[in-house]
N, C-alpha and C positions, 0 to 999 in steps of 0.2 A: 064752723069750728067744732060742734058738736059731735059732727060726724064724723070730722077725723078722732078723734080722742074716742067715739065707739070703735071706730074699727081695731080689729085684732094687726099686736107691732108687727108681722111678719107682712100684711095689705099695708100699714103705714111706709113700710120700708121699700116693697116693692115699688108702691107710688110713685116716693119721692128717688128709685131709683131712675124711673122715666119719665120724669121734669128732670131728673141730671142730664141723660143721654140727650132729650128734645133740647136741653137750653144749649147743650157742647155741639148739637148739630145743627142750630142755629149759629151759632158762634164761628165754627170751623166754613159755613156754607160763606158769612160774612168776608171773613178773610181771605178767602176765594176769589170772590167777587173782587173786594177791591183789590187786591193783588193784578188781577186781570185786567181791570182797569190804568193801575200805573204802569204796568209792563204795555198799553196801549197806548198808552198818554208818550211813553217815554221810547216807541217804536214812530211817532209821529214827530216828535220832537229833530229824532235824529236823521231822519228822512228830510226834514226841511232846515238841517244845518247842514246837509250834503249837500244838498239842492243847490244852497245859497254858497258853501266854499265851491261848488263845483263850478260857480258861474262869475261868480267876483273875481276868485283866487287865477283865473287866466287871464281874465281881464286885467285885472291888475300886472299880472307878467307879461303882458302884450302891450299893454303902455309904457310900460316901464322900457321893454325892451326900443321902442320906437324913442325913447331918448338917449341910449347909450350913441356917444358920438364915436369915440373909434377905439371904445375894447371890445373886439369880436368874440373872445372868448366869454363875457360878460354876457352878452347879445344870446351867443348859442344857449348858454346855461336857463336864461331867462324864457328862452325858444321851449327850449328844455322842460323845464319845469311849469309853461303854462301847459305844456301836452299833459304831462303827467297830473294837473292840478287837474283838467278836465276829467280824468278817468275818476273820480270820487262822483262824477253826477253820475256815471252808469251805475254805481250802484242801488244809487234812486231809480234808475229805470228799470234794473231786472228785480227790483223790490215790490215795486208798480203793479208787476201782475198778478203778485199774490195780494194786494192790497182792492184791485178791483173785483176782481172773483178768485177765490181762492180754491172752489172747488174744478174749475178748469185754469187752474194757473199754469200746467205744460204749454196747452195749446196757444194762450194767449201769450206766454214769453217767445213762445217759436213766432208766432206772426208780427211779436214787435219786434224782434232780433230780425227775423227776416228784412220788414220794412227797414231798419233804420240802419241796416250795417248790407247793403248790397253786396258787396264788391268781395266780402270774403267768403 
């Protein structure tokens, strides 16, 4: 304590201006970090409630449809909407390949598009 109270205000000032900048750069590095964190917390989250409507939500419309007795329009609709409920898992898979490697994520979404969609 002595020593700060010799030095001249203008060293007092300076000091305590870099324990500001070091504490605001700690600070700023912190909220960083965990921002980065719930933005991954919360890219994970949503990947695995695609996942899960992608695979229920047609199931469900494919049972359901296998009890309509004789409204065919009901039938199509349900037809209908399990196709369309499955397109919500692709997007968990072209997600996929930036989630395994990110620095070749072209090559690897080309060879899983290739593998899993032949025909087009």
């Amino acid at each position: 304590m002595l020593l700060l109270c010799s030095k001249p205000a203008a060293v007092r000032r300076r000091d305590q201006k870099e324990l500001q900048t070091f504490l605001m750069s700690k600070i700023v590095m912190f909220f960083v970090v965990v921002s980065y964190c719930i933005v991954r917390i919360l890219i994970v989250v949503l990947a695995v409630l695609c996942r899960c409507s992608g695979s229920v939500l047609p199931a469900v419309c494919l049972i359901s449809a296998g009890y309509v007795s004789c409204n065919s329009s009901l039938a199509v609709f349900l037809l209908t909407a399990a196709i369309g409920f499955s397109g919500i898992s692709y997007v968990c898979w072209s997600v996929n390949a930036l989630d395994l490697a990110p620095q070749f994520a072209g090559e690897s979404a080309l060879d899983i598009s290739s593998v899993s969609k032949p025909n087009l």
